[in-house]
C-alpha positions in Angstrom: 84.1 65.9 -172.3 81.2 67.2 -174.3 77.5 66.7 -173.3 77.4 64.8 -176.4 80.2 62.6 -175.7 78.9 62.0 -171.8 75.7 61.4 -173.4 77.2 58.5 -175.3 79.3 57.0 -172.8 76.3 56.4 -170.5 74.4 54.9 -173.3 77.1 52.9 -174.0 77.4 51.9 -170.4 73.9 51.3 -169.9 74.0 49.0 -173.0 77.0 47.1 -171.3 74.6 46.8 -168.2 72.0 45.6 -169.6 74.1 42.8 -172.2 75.8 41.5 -169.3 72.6 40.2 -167.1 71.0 39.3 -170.9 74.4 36.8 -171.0 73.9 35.9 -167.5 70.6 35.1 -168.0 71.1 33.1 -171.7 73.7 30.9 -170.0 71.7 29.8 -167.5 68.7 28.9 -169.4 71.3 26.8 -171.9 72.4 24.9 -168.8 69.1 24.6 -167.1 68.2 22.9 -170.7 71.0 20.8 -171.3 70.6 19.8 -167.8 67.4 18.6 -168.6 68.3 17.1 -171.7 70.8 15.1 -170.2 68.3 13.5 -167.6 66.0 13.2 -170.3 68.3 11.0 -172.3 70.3 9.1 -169.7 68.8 9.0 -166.5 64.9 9.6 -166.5 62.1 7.3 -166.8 59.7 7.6 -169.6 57.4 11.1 -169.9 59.8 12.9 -167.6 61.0 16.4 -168.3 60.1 17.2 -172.4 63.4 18.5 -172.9 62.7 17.8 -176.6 59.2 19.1 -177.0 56.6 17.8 -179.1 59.3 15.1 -180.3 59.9 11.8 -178.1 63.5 11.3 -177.3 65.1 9.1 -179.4 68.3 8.1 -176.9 65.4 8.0 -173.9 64.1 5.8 -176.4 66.4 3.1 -176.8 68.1 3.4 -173.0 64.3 2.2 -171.8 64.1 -0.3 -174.5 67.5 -2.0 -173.5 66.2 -2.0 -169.9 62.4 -3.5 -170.8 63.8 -6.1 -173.5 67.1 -6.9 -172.8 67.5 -9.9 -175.0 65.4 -7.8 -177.8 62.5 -10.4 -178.4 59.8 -8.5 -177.6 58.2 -7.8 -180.8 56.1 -5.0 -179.7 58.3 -3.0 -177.4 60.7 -3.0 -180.4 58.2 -1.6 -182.5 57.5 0.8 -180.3 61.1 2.4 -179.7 61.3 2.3 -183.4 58.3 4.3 -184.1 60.0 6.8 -181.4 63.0 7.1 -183.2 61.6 8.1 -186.2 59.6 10.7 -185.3 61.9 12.0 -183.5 64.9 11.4 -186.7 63.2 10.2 -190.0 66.1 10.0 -190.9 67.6 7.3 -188.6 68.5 4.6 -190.6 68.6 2.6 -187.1 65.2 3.2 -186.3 64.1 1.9 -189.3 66.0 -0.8 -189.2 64.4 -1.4 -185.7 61.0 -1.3 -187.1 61.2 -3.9 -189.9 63.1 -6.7 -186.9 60.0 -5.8 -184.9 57.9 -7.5 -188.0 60.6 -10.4 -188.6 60.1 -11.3 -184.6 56.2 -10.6 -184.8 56.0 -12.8 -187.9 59.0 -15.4 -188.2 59.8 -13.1 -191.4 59.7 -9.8 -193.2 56.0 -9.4 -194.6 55.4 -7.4 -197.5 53.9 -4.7 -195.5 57.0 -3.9 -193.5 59.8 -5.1 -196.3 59.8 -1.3 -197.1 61.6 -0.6 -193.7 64.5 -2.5 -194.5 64.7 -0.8 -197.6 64.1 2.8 -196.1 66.9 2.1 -193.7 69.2 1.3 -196.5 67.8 4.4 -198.3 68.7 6.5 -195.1 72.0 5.5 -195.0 73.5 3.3 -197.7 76.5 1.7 -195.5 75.0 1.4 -191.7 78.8 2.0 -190.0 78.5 0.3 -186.4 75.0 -1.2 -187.3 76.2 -2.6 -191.0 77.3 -6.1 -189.9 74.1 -6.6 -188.3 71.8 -5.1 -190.7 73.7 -7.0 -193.6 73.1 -10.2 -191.9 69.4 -9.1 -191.3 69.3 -8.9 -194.9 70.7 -12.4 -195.6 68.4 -14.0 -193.4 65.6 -12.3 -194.6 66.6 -13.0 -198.4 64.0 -14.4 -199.7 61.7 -12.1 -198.7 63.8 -9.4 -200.1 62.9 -7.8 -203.7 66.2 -7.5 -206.5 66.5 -3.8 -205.4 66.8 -4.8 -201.6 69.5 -7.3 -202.3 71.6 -5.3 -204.0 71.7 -3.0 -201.0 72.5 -5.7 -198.8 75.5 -6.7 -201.5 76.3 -3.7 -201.6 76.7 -3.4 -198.1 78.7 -6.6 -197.7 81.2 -5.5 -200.4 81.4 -2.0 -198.4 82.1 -4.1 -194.7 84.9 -6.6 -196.6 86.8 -2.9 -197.0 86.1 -2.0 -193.5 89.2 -2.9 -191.2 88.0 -1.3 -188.6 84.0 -3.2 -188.4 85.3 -6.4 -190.9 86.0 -9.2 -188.5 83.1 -7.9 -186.0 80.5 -8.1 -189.0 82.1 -11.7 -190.0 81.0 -12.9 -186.4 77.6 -12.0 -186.9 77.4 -12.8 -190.5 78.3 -16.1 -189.4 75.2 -16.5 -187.1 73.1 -16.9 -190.7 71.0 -19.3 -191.3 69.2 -19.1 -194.6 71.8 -20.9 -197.0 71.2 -18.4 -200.1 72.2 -15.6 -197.7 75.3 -17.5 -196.2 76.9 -18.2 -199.9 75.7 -14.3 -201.1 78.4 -13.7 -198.2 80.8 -16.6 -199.3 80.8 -14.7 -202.3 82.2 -11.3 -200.9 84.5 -13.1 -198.7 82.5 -12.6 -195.9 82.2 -16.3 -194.7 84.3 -19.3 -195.6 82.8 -21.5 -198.5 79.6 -23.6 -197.9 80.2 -27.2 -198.1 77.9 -26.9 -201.3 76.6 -24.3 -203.3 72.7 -24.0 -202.0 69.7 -24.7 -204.7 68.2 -21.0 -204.8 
């Protein structure tokens, strides 16, 4: 073998020597960190480990909510895992969601300063998938308080969860837990609940 060629084999090797502890060293920082993350989410209280940075944990989030307000009537603490969630995902249709039943409990109904979470959520994702049935009748509840643009997203929705095999009879449960009459027959209407004994006056 050559100088040359020797020459290159030892870089080559010391390359090897130096990628292999660089791996070693990569995988072990991913598994410290998803580690972390996973306490983070799942197991930790609130403020422990920052897995996520500057961001709050959205899953921390609502694991600590479900533990402080089980029954989900605290208006504030609702609010507060809501706010969470969307900094975390503005996105999240959920957490907007979240954020205009923390005024509906706070208030007895969707103000006009909050109606545009409802409508956000809806924007963020026009069908809700595990959360539709619930949002929809969220909607229907709130319908007066909703503006035309609002209720055709709820509408919208319903139509989407009649289709839905999989969510349909779930959502019809909840759906059926309506009380405001307008919103009951808007589901009559897309076969979502049996017909009202009579057709209500708004």
């Amino acid at each position: 073998m050559s100088s040359i060629d020797a020459k290159t084999a030892r870089t080559k090797s010391n390359g090897r020597r130096v990628t292999v502890p660089a791996l070693a060293a990569l995988a072990v920082v991913a598994a410290v960190y998803g580690a972390t993350l996973y306490a983070e989410s799942f197991i930790a209280g609130d403020g422990c480990c920052a897995a996520t940075g500057l961001q709050p944990n959205p899953v921390q989030a609502e694991r600590l909510l479900e533990r402080a307000d089980p029954k989900g009537l605290d208006a504030a603490l609702q609010e507060q895992a809501a706010r969470q969630v969307i900094a975390a995902r503005p996105i999240d249709a959920s957490g907007w969601l979240r954020l205009a039943y923390a005024d509906a409990l706070r208030n007895g109904r969707l103000t006009p300063q909050w109606r545009y979470a409802l409508k956000t959520s809806y924007t963020m994702a026009a069908y809700a998938g595990r959360n539709a049935g619930w949002r929809a009748a969220f909607g229907l509840d709130h319908w007066y308080e909703l503006d035309a643009d609002s209720r055709a997203r709820v509408i919208a929705e319903l139509k989407a969860l009649a289709r839905d095999n999989t969510r349909r009879d779930a959502a019809k449960s909840l759906i059926g837990g309506v009380r405001n009459p307008v919103g009951r027959y808007q589901a009559h209407l897309q076969g979502m609940l049996p017909p009202p004994a009579a057709a209500p006056s708004r």
